[in-house]
C-alpha positions in Angstrom: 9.3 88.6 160.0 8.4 90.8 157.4 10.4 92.8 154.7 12.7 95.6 154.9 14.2 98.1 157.6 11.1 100.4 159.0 12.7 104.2 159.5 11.2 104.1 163.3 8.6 101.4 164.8 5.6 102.9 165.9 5.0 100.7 168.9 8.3 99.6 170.5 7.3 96.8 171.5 7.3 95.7 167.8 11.0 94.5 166.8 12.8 95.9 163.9 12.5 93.9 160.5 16.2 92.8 159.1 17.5 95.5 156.6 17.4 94.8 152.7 19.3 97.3 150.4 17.4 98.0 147.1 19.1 100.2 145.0 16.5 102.7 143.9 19.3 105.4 141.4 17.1 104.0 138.3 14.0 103.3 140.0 11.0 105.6 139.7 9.8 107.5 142.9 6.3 106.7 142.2 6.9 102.6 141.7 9.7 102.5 144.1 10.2 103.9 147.5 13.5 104.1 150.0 12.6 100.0 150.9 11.6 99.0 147.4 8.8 98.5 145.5 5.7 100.7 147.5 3.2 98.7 149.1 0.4 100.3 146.6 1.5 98.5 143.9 2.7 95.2 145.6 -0.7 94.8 146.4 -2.3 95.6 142.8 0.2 92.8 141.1 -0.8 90.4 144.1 -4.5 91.1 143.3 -3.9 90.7 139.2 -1.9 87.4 139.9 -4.6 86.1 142.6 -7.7 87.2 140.7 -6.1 85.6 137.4 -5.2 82.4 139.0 -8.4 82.0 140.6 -10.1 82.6 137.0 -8.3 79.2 136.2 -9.4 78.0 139.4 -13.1 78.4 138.3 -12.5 76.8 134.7 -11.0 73.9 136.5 -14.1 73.2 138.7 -16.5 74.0 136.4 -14.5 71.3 133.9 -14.9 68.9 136.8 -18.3 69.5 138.1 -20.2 67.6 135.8 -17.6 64.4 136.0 -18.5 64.6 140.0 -21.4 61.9 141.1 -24.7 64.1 141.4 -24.3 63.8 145.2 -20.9 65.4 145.4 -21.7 68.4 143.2 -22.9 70.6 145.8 -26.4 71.3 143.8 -29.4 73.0 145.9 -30.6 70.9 148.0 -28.5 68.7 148.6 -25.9 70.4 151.0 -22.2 70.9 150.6 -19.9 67.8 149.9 -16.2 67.2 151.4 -15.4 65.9 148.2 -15.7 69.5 146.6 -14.7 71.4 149.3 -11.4 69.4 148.9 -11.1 69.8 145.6 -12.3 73.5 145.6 -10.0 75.1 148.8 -6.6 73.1 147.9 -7.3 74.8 143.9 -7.5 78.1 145.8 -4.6 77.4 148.2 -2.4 76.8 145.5 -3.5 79.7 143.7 -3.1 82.0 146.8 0.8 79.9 147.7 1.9 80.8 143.7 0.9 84.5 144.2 2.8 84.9 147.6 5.6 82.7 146.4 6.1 85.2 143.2 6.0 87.9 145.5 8.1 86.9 148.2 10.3 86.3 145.5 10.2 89.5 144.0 10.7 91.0 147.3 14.0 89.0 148.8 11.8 86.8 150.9 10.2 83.6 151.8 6.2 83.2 151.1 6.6 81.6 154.7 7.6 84.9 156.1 3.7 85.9 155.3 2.6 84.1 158.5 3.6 80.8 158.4 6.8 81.1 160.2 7.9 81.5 163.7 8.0 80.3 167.1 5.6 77.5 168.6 4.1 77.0 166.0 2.8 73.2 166.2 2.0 74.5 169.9 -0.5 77.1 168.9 -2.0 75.5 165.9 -2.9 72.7 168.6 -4.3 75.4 171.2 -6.0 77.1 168.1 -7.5 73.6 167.2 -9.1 73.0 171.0 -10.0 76.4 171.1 -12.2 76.5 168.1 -14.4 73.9 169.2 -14.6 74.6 172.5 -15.5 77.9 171.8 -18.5 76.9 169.0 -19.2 74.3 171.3 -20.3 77.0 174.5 -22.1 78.9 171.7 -24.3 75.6 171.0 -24.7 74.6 174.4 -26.1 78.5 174.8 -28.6 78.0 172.0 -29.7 74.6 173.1 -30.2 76.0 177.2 -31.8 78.9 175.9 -34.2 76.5 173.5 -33.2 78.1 170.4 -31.7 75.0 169.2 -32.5 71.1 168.9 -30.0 68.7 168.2 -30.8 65.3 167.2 -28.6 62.3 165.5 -28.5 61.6 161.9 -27.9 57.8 162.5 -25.4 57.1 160.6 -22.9 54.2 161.0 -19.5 54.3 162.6 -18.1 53.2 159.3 -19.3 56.4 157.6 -18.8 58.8 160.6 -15.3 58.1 160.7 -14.9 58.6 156.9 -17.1 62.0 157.0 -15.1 63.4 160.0 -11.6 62.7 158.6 -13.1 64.2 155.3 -14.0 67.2 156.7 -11.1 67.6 159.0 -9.3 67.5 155.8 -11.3 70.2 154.1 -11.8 72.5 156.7 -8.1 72.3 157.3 -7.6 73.9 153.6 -10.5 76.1 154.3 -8.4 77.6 157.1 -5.5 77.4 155.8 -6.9 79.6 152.0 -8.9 81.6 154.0 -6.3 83.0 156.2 -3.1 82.8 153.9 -5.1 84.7 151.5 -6.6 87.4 154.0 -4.0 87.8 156.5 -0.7 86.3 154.5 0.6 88.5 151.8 -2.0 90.7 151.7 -2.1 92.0 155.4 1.5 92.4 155.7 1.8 94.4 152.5 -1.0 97.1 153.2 0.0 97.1 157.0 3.1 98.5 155.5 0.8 101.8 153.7 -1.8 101.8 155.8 0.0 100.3 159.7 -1.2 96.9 161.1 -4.8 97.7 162.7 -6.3 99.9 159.8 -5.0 97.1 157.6 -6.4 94.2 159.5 -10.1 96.3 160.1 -10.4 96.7 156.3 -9.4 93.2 155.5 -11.9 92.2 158.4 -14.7 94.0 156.5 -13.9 92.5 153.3 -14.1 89.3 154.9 -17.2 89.7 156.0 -18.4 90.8 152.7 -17.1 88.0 151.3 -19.9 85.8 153.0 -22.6 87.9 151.8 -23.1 85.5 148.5 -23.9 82.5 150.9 -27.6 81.3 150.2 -29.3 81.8 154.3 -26.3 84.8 155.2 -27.3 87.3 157.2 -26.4 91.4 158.3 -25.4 89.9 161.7 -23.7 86.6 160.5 -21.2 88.9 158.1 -21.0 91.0 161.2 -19.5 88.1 162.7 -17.4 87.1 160.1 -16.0 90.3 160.7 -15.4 90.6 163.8 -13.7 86.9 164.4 -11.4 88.3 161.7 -10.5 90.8 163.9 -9.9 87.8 166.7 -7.7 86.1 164.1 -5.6 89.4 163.1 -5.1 90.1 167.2 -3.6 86.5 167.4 -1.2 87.3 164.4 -0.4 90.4 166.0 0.5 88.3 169.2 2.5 85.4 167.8 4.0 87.1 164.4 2.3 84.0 162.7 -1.3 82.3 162.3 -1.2 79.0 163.2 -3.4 79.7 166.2 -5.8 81.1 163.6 -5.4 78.5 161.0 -6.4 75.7 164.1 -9.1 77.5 165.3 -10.8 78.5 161.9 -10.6 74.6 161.1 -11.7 73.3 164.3 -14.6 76.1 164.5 -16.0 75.2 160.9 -15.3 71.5 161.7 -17.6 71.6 164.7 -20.3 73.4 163.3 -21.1 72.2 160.3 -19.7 68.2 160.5 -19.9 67.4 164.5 -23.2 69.4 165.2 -24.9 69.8 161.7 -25.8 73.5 162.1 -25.4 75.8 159.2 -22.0 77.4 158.5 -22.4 81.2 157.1 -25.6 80.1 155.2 -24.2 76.8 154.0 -25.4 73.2 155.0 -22.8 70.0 154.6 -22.9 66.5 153.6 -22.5 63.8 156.2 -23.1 65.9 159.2 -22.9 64.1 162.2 -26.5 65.5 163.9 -29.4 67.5 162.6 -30.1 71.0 164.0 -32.9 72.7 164.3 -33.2 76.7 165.1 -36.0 77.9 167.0 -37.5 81.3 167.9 -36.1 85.0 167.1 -33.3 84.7 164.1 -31.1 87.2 165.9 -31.3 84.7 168.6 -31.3 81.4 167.1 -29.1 82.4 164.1 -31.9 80.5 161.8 -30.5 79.7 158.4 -26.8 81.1 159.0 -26.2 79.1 162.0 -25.0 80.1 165.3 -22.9 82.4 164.4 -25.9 85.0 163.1 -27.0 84.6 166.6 -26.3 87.5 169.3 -24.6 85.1 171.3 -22.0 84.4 168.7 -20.7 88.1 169.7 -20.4 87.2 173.0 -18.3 84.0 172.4 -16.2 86.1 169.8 -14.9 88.7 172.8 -13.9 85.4 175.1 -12.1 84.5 172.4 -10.6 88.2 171.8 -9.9 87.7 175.6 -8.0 84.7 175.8 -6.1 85.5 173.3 -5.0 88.3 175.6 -4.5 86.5 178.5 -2.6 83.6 177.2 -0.5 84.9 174.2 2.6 86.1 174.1 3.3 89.6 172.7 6.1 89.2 170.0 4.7 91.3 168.2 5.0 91.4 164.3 7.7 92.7 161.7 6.3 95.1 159.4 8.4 97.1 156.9 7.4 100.9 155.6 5.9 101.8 152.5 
Protein backbone atom coordinates (compact mmCIF):
# COMPACT_ATOMS: atom_id res chain seq x y z
CA UNK A 1 0.00 0.00 0.00
CA UNK A 2 2.59 2.28 0.34
CA UNK A 3 5.70 3.39 -1.87
CA UNK A 4 8.67 1.61 -2.98
CA UNK A 5 10.47 -1.84 -2.43
CA UNK A 6 11.69 -2.00 1.48
CA UNK A 7 15.41 -3.84 1.45
CA UNK A 8 13.99 -6.37 4.28
CA UNK A 9 10.58 -6.03 6.31
CA UNK A 10 11.05 -5.80 9.81
CA UNK A 11 8.06 -7.71 10.87
CA UNK A 12 7.12 -10.46 8.45
CA UNK A 13 4.11 -10.38 8.83
CA UNK A 14 4.10 -7.05 7.03
CA UNK A 15 3.87 -7.71 3.04
CA UNK A 16 6.39 -6.24 0.73
CA UNK A 17 5.46 -2.88 -0.99
CA UNK A 18 5.46 -3.19 -5.08
CA UNK A 19 8.98 -2.08 -6.44
CA UNK A 20 9.36 1.42 -8.16
CA UNK A 21 12.79 2.07 -10.05
CA UNK A 22 13.98 5.70 -9.59
CA UNK A 23 17.00 6.38 -11.21
CA UNK A 24 19.15 8.13 -8.77
CA UNK A 25 22.88 8.51 -11.35
CA UNK A 26 22.11 12.49 -11.14
CA UNK A 27 20.37 12.60 -8.01
CA UNK A 28 22.11 13.87 -4.81
CA UNK A 29 22.74 11.37 -1.94
CA UNK A 30 21.59 13.76 0.58
CA UNK A 31 17.93 14.56 -1.40
CA UNK A 32 17.65 11.14 -2.86
CA UNK A 33 18.10 7.75 -1.44
CA UNK A 34 18.20 3.99 -3.17
CA UNK A 35 13.98 4.38 -3.28
CA UNK A 36 13.83 7.99 -4.12
CA UNK A 37 13.39 11.04 -2.61
CA UNK A 38 14.27 10.44 1.51
CA UNK A 39 11.46 10.55 3.69
CA UNK A 40 13.19 13.81 5.59
CA UNK A 41 12.50 15.92 2.96
CA UNK A 42 9.09 14.45 1.65
CA UNK A 43 7.84 15.40 4.82
CA UNK A 44 9.39 19.20 4.97
CA UNK A 45 7.72 19.93 1.28
CA UNK A 46 4.37 18.26 2.70
CA UNK A 47 4.55 20.53 5.78
CA UNK A 48 5.47 23.89 3.38
CA UNK A 49 2.56 22.86 1.02
CA UNK A 50 0.14 22.05 4.07
CA UNK A 51 1.12 24.98 6.34
CA UNK A 52 0.79 27.33 3.14
CA UNK A 53 -2.53 26.06 2.10
CA UNK A 54 -3.87 26.22 5.33
CA UNK A 55 -2.62 30.04 5.49
CA UNK A 56 -5.28 30.49 2.67
CA UNK A 57 -7.49 28.48 4.49
CA UNK A 58 -7.51 31.12 7.34
CA UNK A 59 -7.85 34.18 4.93
CA UNK A 60 -10.83 32.41 3.52
CA UNK A 61 -12.69 32.08 6.90
CA UNK A 62 -11.74 35.09 8.30
CA UNK A 63 -13.20 36.79 4.76
CA UNK A 64 -16.28 34.85 5.56
CA UNK A 65 -16.72 35.21 9.24
CA UNK A 66 -18.22 38.45 9.33
CA UNK A 67 -20.80 37.64 6.26
CA UNK A 68 -21.95 34.59 8.72
CA UNK A 69 -25.29 35.35 10.88
CA UNK A 70 -23.89 36.37 14.52
CA UNK A 71 -25.20 32.91 15.65
CA UNK A 72 -23.21 30.84 13.29
CA UNK A 73 -19.86 32.61 13.90
CA UNK A 74 -18.75 30.54 16.70
CA UNK A 75 -18.20 33.86 19.09
CA UNK A 76 -17.75 33.15 23.00
CA UNK A 77 -20.55 32.23 24.35
CA UNK A 78 -22.33 31.13 22.11
CA UNK A 79 -20.93 27.51 21.33
CA UNK A 80 -19.68 26.02 18.14
CA UNK A 81 -22.02 26.05 14.98
CA UNK A 82 -22.33 23.13 12.16
CA UNK A 83 -22.46 25.80 9.83
CA UNK A 84 -18.74 26.68 10.51
CA UNK A 85 -17.50 23.48 11.25
CA UNK A 86 -18.70 22.63 7.63
CA UNK A 87 -17.28 25.35 6.18
CA UNK A 88 -13.99 25.27 8.29
CA UNK A 89 -13.03 21.08 8.05
CA UNK A 90 -14.02 20.67 4.22
CA UNK A 91 -11.40 24.13 3.61
CA UNK A 92 -8.88 22.04 5.58
CA UNK A 93 -9.68 18.66 3.92
CA UNK A 94 -9.08 20.08 0.66
CA UNK A 95 -6.09 21.67 1.71
CA UNK A 96 -4.73 18.42 3.35
CA UNK A 97 -6.21 16.19 -0.29
CA UNK A 98 -4.04 18.93 -2.60
CA UNK A 99 -0.86 18.30 -0.48
CA UNK A 100 -1.13 14.49 -0.58
CA UNK A 101 -2.34 14.47 -4.13
CA UNK A 102 0.99 16.66 -5.16
CA UNK A 103 2.90 14.23 -3.31
CA UNK A 104 1.59 11.10 -4.33
CA UNK A 105 2.18 12.48 -7.55
CA UNK A 106 5.63 13.26 -7.12
CA UNK A 107 6.14 9.86 -5.75
CA UNK A 108 4.47 7.42 -8.52
CA UNK A 109 1.33 6.96 -6.46
CA UNK A 110 -2.20 7.50 -5.58
CA UNK A 111 -3.10 10.13 -2.55
CA UNK A 112 -5.59 7.04 -1.85
CA UNK A 113 -2.73 4.80 -1.23
CA UNK A 114 -2.24 7.19 2.09
CA UNK A 115 -5.01 5.30 3.88
CA UNK A 116 -7.92 5.43 2.02
CA UNK A 117 -7.60 2.33 0.02
CA UNK A 118 -8.03 -1.29 0.69
CA UNK A 119 -10.06 -4.12 1.65
CA UNK A 120 -13.59 -3.80 3.50
CA UNK A 121 -13.57 -0.70 3.60
CA UNK A 122 -17.43 0.34 3.66
CA UNK A 123 -17.40 -2.68 6.32
CA UNK A 124 -15.18 -1.08 8.76
CA UNK A 125 -16.03 2.45 8.33
CA UNK A 126 -19.61 1.08 9.40
CA UNK A 127 -18.07 -1.02 12.51
CA UNK A 128 -15.95 2.21 13.16
CA UNK A 129 -19.22 4.27 13.14
CA UNK A 130 -21.14 1.90 15.89
CA UNK A 131 -18.16 1.60 17.66
CA UNK A 132 -17.59 5.23 18.38
CA UNK A 133 -20.75 5.75 19.98
CA UNK A 134 -21.13 2.86 21.66
CA UNK A 135 -18.00 3.32 23.12
CA UNK A 136 -18.64 7.36 24.23
CA UNK A 137 -21.84 6.14 25.04
CA UNK A 138 -20.45 3.37 28.14
CA UNK A 139 -18.19 6.37 29.08
CA UNK A 140 -21.55 8.58 29.71
CA UNK A 141 -23.43 6.00 31.15
CA UNK A 142 -20.18 5.61 33.72
CA UNK A 143 -20.29 9.36 34.54
CA UNK A 144 -24.03 9.45 34.94
CA UNK A 145 -23.96 5.89 37.47
CA UNK A 146 -21.16 7.31 39.18
CA UNK A 147 -23.15 10.93 39.59
CA UNK A 148 -20.57 12.87 37.89
CA UNK A 149 -22.95 13.70 35.19
CA UNK A 150 -26.58 15.04 34.60
CA UNK A 151 -28.25 14.82 31.47
CA UNK A 152 -31.29 16.69 30.73
CA UNK A 153 -33.19 17.62 27.28
CA UNK A 154 -32.87 20.81 25.48
CA UNK A 155 -36.42 20.67 24.09
CA UNK A 156 -36.18 21.23 20.99
CA UNK A 157 -38.51 20.23 18.10
CA UNK A 158 -38.31 17.21 15.95
CA UNK A 159 -38.13 19.67 13.02
CA UNK A 160 -34.83 21.10 14.24
CA UNK A 161 -33.38 17.85 15.81
CA UNK A 162 -33.36 16.21 12.64
CA UNK A 163 -31.73 19.24 10.90
CA UNK A 164 -28.99 19.61 13.77
CA UNK A 165 -28.14 15.85 13.64
CA UNK A 166 -27.76 15.56 9.90
CA UNK A 167 -25.72 18.81 10.30
CA UNK A 168 -23.44 17.48 12.48
CA UNK A 169 -23.20 14.06 11.08
CA UNK A 170 -22.04 16.04 8.18
CA UNK A 171 -19.43 17.96 9.99
CA UNK A 172 -18.03 15.60 12.18
CA UNK A 173 -17.73 13.38 9.13
CA UNK A 174 -15.10 16.06 7.63
CA UNK A 175 -13.78 16.40 11.10
CA UNK A 176 -12.78 12.77 10.88
CA UNK A 177 -12.07 12.51 7.76
CA UNK A 178 -9.11 16.07 8.10
CA UNK A 179 -8.18 15.00 11.16
CA UNK A 180 -6.98 11.64 10.23
CA UNK A 181 -5.98 12.13 6.48
CA UNK A 182 -3.92 14.81 7.78
CA UNK A 183 -2.32 12.96 10.92
CA UNK A 184 -2.18 9.46 9.76
CA UNK A 185 -2.39 9.90 5.66
CA UNK A 186 0.70 11.23 4.14
CA UNK A 187 2.30 12.17 6.95
CA UNK A 188 2.37 8.79 8.97
CA UNK A 189 3.39 6.74 6.13
CA UNK A 190 6.25 9.05 5.06
CA UNK A 191 8.03 9.31 8.55
CA UNK A 192 7.21 5.53 9.28
CA UNK A 193 9.52 5.17 6.41
CA UNK A 194 12.64 7.20 8.55
CA UNK A 195 11.61 6.58 11.76
CA UNK A 196 9.42 2.68 11.35
CA UNK A 197 5.55 2.63 11.94
CA UNK A 198 5.26 2.75 15.91
CA UNK A 199 7.85 5.62 16.67
CA UNK A 200 6.03 7.32 13.81
CA UNK A 201 2.55 6.87 14.94
CA UNK A 202 3.72 7.77 19.00
CA UNK A 203 5.10 11.15 17.81
CA UNK A 204 2.25 11.93 15.63
CA UNK A 205 -0.07 10.76 18.66
CA UNK A 206 1.65 13.46 20.87
CA UNK A 207 1.33 16.12 18.38
CA UNK A 208 -2.18 15.34 18.34
CA UNK A 209 -2.65 15.80 21.50
CA UNK A 210 -0.89 18.97 21.56
CA UNK A 211 -2.93 20.04 19.00
CA UNK A 212 -5.97 20.28 21.47
CA UNK A 213 -4.09 22.28 23.95
CA UNK A 214 -5.53 25.80 22.28
CA UNK A 215 -9.22 24.59 23.12
CA UNK A 216 -10.83 27.13 25.67
CA UNK A 217 -11.82 24.25 28.95
CA UNK A 218 -8.76 21.59 27.67
CA UNK A 219 -7.11 19.96 30.01
CA UNK A 220 -3.40 17.78 30.92
CA UNK A 221 -5.60 14.72 31.06
CA UNK A 222 -8.03 15.45 28.07
CA UNK A 223 -4.73 16.02 25.58
CA UNK A 224 -3.58 12.81 27.33
CA UNK A 225 -6.47 11.31 25.80
CA UNK A 226 -6.30 12.83 22.66
CA UNK A 227 -3.17 11.06 22.65
CA UNK A 228 -3.75 8.01 23.48
CA UNK A 229 -7.01 7.32 21.15
CA UNK A 230 -4.54 8.39 18.45
CA UNK A 231 -2.66 5.58 19.34
CA UNK A 232 -6.17 3.35 19.08
CA UNK A 233 -6.68 4.88 15.65
CA UNK A 234 -2.90 4.25 14.37
CA UNK A 235 -3.24 0.31 15.81
CA UNK A 236 -6.45 0.05 13.62
CA UNK A 237 -4.45 1.37 10.53
CA UNK A 238 -1.75 -0.90 11.38
CA UNK A 239 -4.49 -3.79 11.29
CA UNK A 240 -6.45 -3.03 8.14
CA UNK A 241 -3.62 -1.06 5.99
CA UNK A 242 -6.40 1.79 5.80
CA UNK A 243 -8.50 4.10 8.24
CA UNK A 244 -11.89 3.84 7.53
CA UNK A 245 -12.50 2.18 10.96
CA UNK A 246 -10.80 5.32 12.34
CA UNK A 247 -12.50 7.78 10.15
CA UNK A 248 -16.15 6.04 11.53
CA UNK A 249 -15.33 6.07 14.84
CA UNK A 250 -13.70 9.61 15.14
CA UNK A 251 -17.07 10.87 13.56
CA UNK A 252 -19.49 8.79 15.38
CA UNK A 253 -17.38 9.51 18.83
CA UNK A 254 -17.48 13.42 18.30
CA UNK A 255 -21.04 13.06 16.92
CA UNK A 256 -22.22 11.55 20.13
CA UNK A 257 -20.64 13.70 22.43
CA UNK A 258 -21.10 16.91 21.61
CA UNK A 259 -24.68 16.72 19.27
CA UNK A 260 -26.53 13.54 20.90
CA UNK A 261 -25.44 14.15 24.57
CA UNK A 262 -24.39 17.85 24.69
CA UNK A 263 -21.25 17.31 26.74
CA UNK A 264 -18.12 19.26 25.92
CA UNK A 265 -15.83 18.04 23.10
CA UNK A 266 -11.87 18.76 23.96
CA UNK A 267 -12.99 22.06 25.65
CA UNK A 268 -15.53 23.03 23.03
CA UNK A 269 -19.36 23.29 23.38
CA UNK A 270 -21.80 22.97 20.08
CA UNK A 271 -24.84 24.54 18.71
CA UNK A 272 -28.09 22.55 18.66
CA UNK A 273 -27.03 19.82 20.97
CA UNK A 274 -29.60 17.45 21.49
CA UNK A 275 -29.37 17.46 25.73
CA UNK A 276 -27.70 19.59 28.29
CA UNK A 277 -24.87 18.17 30.52
CA UNK A 278 -23.83 18.91 33.50
CA UNK A 279 -20.41 17.67 35.35
CA UNK A 280 -20.30 17.16 38.81
CA UNK A 281 -17.67 16.49 41.52
CA UNK A 282 -13.74 15.87 41.07
CA UNK A 283 -12.64 17.27 37.33
CA UNK A 284 -10.35 14.24 36.92
CA UNK A 285 -13.53 12.36 37.46
CA UNK A 286 -16.24 14.24 35.81
CA UNK A 287 -14.05 15.60 33.00
CA UNK A 288 -15.59 19.31 33.92
CA UNK A 289 -15.20 21.70 31.10
CA UNK A 290 -13.38 19.17 28.60
CA UNK A 291 -15.98 16.66 28.68
CA UNK A 292 -15.75 13.07 29.26
CA UNK A 293 -12.96 12.46 27.81
CA UNK A 294 -10.73 14.53 30.62
CA UNK A 295 -12.28 12.14 32.83
CA UNK A 296 -10.21 8.99 34.24
CA UNK A 297 -12.75 6.81 32.93
CA UNK A 298 -12.11 7.93 29.39
CA UNK A 299 -8.73 5.85 29.71
CA UNK A 300 -10.48 3.02 30.62
CA UNK A 301 -12.96 3.07 27.62
CA UNK A 302 -9.82 3.95 25.34
CA UNK A 303 -8.01 0.32 26.15
CA UNK A 304 -11.54 -1.54 25.29
CA UNK A 305 -11.34 0.04 22.36
CA UNK A 306 -7.41 -0.76 21.89
CA UNK A 307 -8.81 -4.28 22.70
CA UNK A 308 -11.38 -4.79 20.31
CA UNK A 309 -9.56 -3.67 17.83
CA UNK A 310 -7.38 -6.65 18.70
CA UNK A 311 -9.77 -9.16 18.97
CA UNK A 312 -11.81 -8.39 15.90
CA UNK A 313 -9.29 -6.97 13.26
CA UNK A 314 -7.60 -8.60 10.83
CA UNK A 315 -3.76 -8.28 10.73
CA UNK A 316 -2.88 -7.28 7.04
CA UNK A 317 -0.62 -5.38 8.12
CA UNK A 318 0.65 -2.19 6.34
CA UNK A 319 3.10 -1.40 3.34
CA UNK A 320 5.74 0.83 4.23
CA UNK A 321 8.73 1.67 1.98
CA UNK A 322 12.45 2.57 3.42
CA UNK A 323 13.95 5.86 3.69
Amino acid sequence: MEILPPDAPENLSEPAAPQVIVPTSSRSSVMYGPNGLRAGWSIVIYVAVVVALLFLVGLEMRWLGPHLPASMRGARGTGFHPTVAILSEASVLLAVLLATAGMARLEHRRAADYGLAGFDRTRQFLIGLVCGFVFLSLLVGILVATRHLTLSATHMTLSWTLRYAAAWAVGFFLVGMTEEFMLRGYLLYTLARGIRFWPAAILLAILFGALHKGNAGESPFGLAAAAMIALVFSLSLWRLGHLWWAIGFHMSWDWAESYFYGTPDSGTVSVGRLMEAHPHGALLLSGGATGPEGSLWAAVIILLAALFVLATQPNRGIQLAQK
